[in-house]
C-alpha atoms as a printed R data frame, in Angstrom:
    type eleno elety resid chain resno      x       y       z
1   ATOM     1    CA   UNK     A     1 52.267  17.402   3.005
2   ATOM     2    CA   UNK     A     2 50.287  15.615   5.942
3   ATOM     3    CA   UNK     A     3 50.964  12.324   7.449
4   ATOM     4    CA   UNK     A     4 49.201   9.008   5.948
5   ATOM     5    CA   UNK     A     5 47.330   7.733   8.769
6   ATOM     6    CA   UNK     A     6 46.750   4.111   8.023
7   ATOM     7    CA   UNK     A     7 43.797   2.664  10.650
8   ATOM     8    CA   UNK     A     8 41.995   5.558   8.932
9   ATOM     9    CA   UNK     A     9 42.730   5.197   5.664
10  ATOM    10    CA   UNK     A    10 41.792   1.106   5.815
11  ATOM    11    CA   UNK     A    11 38.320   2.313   7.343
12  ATOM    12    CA   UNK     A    12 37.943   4.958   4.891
13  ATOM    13    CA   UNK     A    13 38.680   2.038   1.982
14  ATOM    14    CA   UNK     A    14 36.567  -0.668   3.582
15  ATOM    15    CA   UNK     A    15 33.682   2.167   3.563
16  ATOM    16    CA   UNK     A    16 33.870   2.724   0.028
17  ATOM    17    CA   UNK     A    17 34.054  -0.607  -1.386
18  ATOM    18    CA   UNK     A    18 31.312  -2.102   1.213
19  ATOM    19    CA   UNK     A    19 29.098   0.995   0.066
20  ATOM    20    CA   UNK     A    20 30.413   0.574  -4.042
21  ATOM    21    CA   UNK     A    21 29.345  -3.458  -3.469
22  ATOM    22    CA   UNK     A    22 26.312  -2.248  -1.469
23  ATOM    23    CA   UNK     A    23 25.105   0.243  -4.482
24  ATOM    24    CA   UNK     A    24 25.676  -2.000  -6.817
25  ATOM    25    CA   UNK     A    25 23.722  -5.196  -5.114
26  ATOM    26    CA   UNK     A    26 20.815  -3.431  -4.102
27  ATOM    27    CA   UNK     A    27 20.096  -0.909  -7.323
28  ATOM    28    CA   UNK     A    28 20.757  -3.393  -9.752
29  ATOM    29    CA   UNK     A    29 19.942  -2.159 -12.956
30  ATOM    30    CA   UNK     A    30 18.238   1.046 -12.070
31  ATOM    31    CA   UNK     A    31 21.794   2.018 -10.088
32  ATOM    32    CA   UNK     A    32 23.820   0.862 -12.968
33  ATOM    33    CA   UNK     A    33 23.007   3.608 -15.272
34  ATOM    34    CA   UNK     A    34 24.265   5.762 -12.942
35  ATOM    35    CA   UNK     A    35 27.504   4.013 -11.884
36  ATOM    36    CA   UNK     A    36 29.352   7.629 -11.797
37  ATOM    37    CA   UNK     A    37 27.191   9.182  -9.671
38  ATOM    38    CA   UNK     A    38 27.406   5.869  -7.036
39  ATOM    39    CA   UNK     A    39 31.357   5.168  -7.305
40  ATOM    40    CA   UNK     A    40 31.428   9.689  -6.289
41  ATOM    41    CA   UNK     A    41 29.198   9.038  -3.653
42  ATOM    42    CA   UNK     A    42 30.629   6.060  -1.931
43  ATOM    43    CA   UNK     A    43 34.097   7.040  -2.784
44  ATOM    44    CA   UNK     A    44 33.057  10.954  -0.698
45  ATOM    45    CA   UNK     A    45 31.791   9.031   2.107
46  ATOM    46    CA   UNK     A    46 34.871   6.573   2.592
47  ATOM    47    CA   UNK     A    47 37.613   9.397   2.201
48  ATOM    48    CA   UNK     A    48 35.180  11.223   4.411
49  ATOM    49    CA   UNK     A    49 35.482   8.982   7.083
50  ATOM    50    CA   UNK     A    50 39.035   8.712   6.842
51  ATOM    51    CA   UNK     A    51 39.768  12.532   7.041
52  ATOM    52    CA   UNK     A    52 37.624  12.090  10.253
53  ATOM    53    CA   UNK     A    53 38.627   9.476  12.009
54  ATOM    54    CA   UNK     A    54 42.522  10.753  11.283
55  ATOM    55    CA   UNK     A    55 41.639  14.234  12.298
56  ATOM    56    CA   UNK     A    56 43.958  16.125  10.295
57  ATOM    57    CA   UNK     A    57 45.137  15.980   6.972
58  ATOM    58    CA   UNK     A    58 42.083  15.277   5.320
59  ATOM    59    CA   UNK     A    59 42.678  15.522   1.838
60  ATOM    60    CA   UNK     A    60 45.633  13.396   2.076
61  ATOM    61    CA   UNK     A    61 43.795  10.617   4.116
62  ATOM    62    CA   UNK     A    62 40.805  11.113   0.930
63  ATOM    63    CA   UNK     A    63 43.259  11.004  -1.814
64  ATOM    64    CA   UNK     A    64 44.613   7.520  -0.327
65  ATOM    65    CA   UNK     A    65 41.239   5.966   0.152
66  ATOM    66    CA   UNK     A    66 40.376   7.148  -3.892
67  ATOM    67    CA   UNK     A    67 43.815   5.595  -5.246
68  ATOM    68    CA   UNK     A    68 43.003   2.498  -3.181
69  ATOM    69    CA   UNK     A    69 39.230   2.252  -4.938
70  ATOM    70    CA   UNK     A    70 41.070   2.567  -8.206
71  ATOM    71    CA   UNK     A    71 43.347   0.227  -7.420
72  ATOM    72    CA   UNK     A    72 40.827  -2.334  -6.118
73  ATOM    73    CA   UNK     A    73 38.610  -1.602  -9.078
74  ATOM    74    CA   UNK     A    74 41.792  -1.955 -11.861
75  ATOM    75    CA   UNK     A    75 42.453  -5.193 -10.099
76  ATOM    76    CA   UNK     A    76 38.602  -7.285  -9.792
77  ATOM    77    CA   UNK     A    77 38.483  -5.613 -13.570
78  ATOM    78    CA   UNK     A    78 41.561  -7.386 -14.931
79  ATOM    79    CA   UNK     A    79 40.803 -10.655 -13.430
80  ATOM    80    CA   UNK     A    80 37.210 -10.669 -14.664
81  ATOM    81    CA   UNK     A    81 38.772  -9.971 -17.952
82  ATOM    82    CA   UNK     A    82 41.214 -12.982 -17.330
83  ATOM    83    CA   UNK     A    83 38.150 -15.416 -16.666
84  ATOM    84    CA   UNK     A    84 36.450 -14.003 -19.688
85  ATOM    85    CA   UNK     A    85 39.443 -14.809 -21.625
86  ATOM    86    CA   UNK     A    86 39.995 -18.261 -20.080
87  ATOM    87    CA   UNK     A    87 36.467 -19.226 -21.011
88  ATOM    88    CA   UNK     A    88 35.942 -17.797 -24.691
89  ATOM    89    CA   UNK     A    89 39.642 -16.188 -25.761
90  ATOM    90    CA   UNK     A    90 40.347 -13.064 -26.475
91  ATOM    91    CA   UNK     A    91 37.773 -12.621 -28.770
92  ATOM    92    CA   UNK     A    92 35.214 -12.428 -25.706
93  ATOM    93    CA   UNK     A    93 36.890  -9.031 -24.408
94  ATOM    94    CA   UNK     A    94 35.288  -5.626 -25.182
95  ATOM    95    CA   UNK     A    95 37.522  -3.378 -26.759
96  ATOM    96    CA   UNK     A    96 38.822  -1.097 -24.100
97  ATOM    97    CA   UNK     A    97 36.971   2.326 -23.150
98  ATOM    98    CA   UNK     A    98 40.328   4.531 -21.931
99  ATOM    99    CA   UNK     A    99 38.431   7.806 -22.101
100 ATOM   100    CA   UNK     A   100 35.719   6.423 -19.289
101 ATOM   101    CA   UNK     A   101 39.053   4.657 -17.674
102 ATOM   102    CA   UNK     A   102 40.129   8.373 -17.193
103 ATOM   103    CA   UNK     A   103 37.225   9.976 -16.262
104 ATOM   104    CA   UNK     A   104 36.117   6.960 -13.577
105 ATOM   105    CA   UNK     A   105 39.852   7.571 -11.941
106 ATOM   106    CA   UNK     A   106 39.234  11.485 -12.159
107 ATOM   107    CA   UNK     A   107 35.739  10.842 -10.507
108 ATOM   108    CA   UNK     A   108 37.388   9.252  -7.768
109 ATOM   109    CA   UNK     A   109 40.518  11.447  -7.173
110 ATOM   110    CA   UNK     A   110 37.385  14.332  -6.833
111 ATOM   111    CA   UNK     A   111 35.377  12.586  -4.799
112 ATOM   112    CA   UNK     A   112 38.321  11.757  -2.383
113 ATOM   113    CA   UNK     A   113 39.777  15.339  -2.125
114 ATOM   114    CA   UNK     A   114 36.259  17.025  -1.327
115 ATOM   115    CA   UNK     A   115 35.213  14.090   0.747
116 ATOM   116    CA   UNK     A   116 38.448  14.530   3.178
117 ATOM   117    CA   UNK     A   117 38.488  18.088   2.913
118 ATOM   118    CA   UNK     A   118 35.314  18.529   4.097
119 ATOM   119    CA   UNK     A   119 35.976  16.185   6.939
120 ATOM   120    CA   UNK     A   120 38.885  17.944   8.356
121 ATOM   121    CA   UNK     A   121 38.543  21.775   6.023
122 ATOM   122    CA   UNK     A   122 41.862  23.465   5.905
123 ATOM   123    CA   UNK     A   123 44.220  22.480   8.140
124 ATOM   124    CA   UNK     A   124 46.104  24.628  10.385
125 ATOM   125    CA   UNK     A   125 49.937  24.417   9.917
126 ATOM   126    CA   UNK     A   126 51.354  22.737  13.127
C-alpha cells in the first residue's frame, strides 16, 4: 500500500469541504436536490488534487481525503443534532435515514478512489 502524504491530503480535504460549503451556499435550493451529485463532485476534485499534488499513490491520498469528508460531515451532523435537541428535545430529531447514511459514505469512498486514481493512474511499483 502507498504512503499517506499529509500536506496533500490536508489540501485535498480543504478542497472538498470549501467546494461542498461553496455548492451548497451558492445553489441553494436548486443544488440541494441534488446533494449526491455535489458531495461526488467536490469530493473527485479534492482527492484529485491530493493524488496530484502527492504524485504517487493516488488512490490512497483520495481514499484519505473521502474518509476525512465523512468524518467532517458525521461530526457538523451530530452537533446540529445536539443544538436541535438542546432547543426542542428529542422530539425535534428526524428519525434517522441509515440507508442514505450508507450510500452518502459509499458516494464518497467512489468519488475519492476515481478522483486520485485519475490523478496519479496506476502506479508503477518502486
Amino acid at each position: 500500500m502507498g504512503t499517506l502524504h499529509w500536506r496533500a491530503i490536508a489540501l485535498g480535504f480543504a478542497l472538498a469541504l470549501s467546494l461542498a460549503v461553496l455548492f451548497a451556499r451558492v445553489g441553494g435550493e436548486v443544488v440541494s436536490g441534488l446533494g449526491i451529485v455535489t458531495q461526488f463532485v467536490a469530493i473527485f476534485l479534492g482527492a484529485f488534487a491530493a493524488g496530484r499534488f502527492a504524485g504517487r499513490h493516488g488512490l490512497v491520498q483520495g481514499l484519505a481525503v473521502a474518509i476525512l469528508f465523512i468524518i467532517a460531515q458525521a461530526t457538523l451532523s451530530a452537533w446540529a443534532d445536539y443544538e436541535i435537541v438542546r432547543r426542542s428535545g428529542p422530539d425535534g430529531l428526524e428519525s434517522l435515514d441509515l440507508g442514505g447514511i450508507v450510500v452518502d459514505d459509499l458516494v464518497a469512498m467512489i468519488a475519492g478512489v476515481a478522483g486520485g486514481l485519475l490523478a496519479t493512474g496506476r502506479d508503477r511499483p518502486a
